[in-house]
C-alpha positions in Angstrom: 148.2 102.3 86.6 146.5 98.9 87.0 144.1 97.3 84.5 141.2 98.3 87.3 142.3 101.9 87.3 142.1 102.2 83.5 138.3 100.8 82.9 135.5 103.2 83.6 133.7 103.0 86.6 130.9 101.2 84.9 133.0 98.2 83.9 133.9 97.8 87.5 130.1 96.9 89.0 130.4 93.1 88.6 127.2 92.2 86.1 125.5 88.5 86.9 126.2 86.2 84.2 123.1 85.2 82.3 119.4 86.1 82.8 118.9 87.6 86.0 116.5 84.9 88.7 113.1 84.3 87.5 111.8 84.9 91.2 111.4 89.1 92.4 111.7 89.3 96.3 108.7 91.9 96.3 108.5 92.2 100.2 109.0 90.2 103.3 105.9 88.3 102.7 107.1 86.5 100.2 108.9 86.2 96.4 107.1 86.8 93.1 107.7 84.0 90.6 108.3 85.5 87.4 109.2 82.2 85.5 105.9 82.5 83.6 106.7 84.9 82.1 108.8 86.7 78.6 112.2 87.7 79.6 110.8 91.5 78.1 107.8 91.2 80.6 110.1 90.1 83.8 112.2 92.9 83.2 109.1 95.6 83.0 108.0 94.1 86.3 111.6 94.3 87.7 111.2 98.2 86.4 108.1 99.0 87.9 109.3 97.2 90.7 112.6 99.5 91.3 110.2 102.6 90.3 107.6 101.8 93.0 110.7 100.9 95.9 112.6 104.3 94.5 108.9 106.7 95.4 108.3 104.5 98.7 111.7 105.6 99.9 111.1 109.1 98.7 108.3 109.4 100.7 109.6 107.9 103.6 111.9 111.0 103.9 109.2 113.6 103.1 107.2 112.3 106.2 110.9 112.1 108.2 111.4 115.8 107.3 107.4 116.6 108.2 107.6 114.7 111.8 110.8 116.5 112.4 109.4 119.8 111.6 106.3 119.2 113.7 108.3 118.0 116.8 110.2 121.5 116.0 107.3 123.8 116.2 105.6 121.2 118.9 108.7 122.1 121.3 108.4 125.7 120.1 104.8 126.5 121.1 105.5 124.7 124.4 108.0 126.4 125.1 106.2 130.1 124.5 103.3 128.4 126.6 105.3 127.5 129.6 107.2 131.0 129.6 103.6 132.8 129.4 102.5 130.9 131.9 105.3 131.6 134.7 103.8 135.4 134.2 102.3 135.9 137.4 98.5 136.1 136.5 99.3 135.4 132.7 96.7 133.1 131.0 97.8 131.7 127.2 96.3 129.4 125.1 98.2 128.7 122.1 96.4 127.1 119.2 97.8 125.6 115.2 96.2 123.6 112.8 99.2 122.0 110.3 98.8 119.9 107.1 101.6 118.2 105.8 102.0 114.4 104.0 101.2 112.8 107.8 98.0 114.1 107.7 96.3 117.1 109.7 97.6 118.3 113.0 95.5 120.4 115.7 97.2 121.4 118.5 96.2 123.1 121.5 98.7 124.4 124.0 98.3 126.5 127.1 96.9 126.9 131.0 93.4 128.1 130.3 89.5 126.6 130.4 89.7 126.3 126.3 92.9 124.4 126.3 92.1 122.0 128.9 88.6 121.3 126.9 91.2 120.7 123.9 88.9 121.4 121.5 89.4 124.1 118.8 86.7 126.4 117.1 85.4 126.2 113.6 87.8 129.3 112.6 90.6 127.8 114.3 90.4 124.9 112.1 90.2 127.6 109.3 86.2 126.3 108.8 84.5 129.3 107.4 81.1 130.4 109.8 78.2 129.6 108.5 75.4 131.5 110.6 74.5 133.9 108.3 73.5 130.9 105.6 71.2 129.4 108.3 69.7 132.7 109.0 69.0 133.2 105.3 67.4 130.1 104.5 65.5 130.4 107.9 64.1 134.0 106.5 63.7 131.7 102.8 61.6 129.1 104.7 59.4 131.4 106.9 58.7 133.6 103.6 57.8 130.1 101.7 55.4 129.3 104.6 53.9 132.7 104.5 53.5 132.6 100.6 51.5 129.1 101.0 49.3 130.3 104.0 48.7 133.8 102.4 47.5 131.9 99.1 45.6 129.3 100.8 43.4 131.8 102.4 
């Protein structure tokens, strides 16, 4: 065995002599001079640093995983659409609402009057219908205008 063989793996990652460089490439926009600064205060910066590049990568691959699972169910609905649609007098209109870490996706898919308009309904969107709170407070407010007429009089 040679002398590299023998030493742990840890030994073999060549360490920079000295203090590590008083200047943090943050981005490229430009460095971050750290010279100012205590040796124990560079190196919390240089951790928080690594921390926040670590989570930006991490998310990076949650949104890679969401847009590849949307372009999976895009090509899916499509797909059921079209084959609906080469039904001789067949009319589909496919609809799904998705949230993931990209944000909120409404799609629309299919060959009739509400797909082309491409706009979905408030239950669609999973919005709750709110008619029969209008109604109420409509009866409320007629009754409140009765009350104030009726004890006017």
């Amino acid at each position: 065995m040679t002398e590299q063989e023998d030493k742990p793996k840890a030994d073999l990652v060549k360490k920079p002599d000295g203090p590590p460089p008083a200047i943090l490439a943050i981005s490229q926009r430009g460095d971050l001079d750290l010279s100012e600064l205590t040796p124990e205060q560079q190196k919390q910066i240089r951790l928080e640093h690594a921390k926040g590049v670590v989570a930006a990568d991490a998310k990076a691959r949650d949104v890679a995983v969401d847009a590849q699972v949307l372009d999976k169910s895009l090509e899916t609905l499509t797909h059921h659409a079209r084959e609906a649609s080469k039904e001789e007098g067949m009319s589909v209109t496919i609809t799904n609402v998705r949230e993931d870490k990209m944000g909120r996706t409404e799609t629309i898919i299919g060959n009739t009057e509400t797909a082309s308009k491409g706009k979905l309904s408030r239950s669609q969107t999973g919005g709750r219908d709110l008619t029969w709170v209008w109604v109420l407070l409509g009866i409320v407010v007629i009754a409140a205008i009765v009350i104030i007429a009726v004890s006017r009089s």
